[in-house]
N, C-alpha and C positions, 0 to 999 in steps of 0.2 A: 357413474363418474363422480368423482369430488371436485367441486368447485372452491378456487382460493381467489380472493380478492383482495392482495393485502393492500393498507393505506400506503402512499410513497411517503420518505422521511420527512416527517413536520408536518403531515398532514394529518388528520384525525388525532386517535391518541400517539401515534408514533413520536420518534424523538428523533430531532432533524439531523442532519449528518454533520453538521459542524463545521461546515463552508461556509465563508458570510453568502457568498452571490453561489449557488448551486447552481448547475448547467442542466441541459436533458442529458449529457455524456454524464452526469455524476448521478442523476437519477438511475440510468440504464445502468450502471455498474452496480448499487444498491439493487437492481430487482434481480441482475444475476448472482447476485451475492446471497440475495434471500433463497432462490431459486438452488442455491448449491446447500446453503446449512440447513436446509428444509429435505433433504436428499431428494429431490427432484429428478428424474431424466428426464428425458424428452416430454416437453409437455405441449397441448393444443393451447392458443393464448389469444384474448382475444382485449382489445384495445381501442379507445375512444376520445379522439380531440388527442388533448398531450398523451395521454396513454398511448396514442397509438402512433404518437413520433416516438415518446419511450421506447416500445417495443421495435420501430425499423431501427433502431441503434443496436437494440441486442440484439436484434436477428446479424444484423452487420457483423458485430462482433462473434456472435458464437452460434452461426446460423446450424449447426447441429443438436441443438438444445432445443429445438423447433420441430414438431409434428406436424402441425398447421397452424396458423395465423387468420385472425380476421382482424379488419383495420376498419374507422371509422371517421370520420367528423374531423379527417386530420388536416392539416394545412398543405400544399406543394410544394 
């Protein structure tokens, strides 16, 4: 398997998205964004704390881009 881990926008070296206040709906649209110019299909995703409300948004939006999912540390 190859594991991808990318940073979200503004975090690590990445360059933020250019919304003053970014939401988790503007995160989850950058990780399907990255997930499509990356040629991705369906990938197994796994997510922790904000990551893993990140990920129940993309799953929301484009729950076929999703193999499986593992979620963690996330708030209800």
């Amino acid at each position: 398997y190859t594991c991808i881990a990318p940073d979200l926008p503004g975090f690590g070296q990445s360059q933020p998205l250019g919304i003053a206040e970014p939401d988790i709906g503007d995160f989850a649209g950058a990780i399907l964004a990255f997930y499509a110019a990356a040629g991705l299909g369906q990938v197994a995703a796994y997510g922790f704390h904000s990551g893993a409300i990140i990920l129940m948004h993309c799953l929301a939006r484009e729950p076929e881009r999703f193999r499986v999912m593992a979620l963690g540390g996330h708030a209800t």
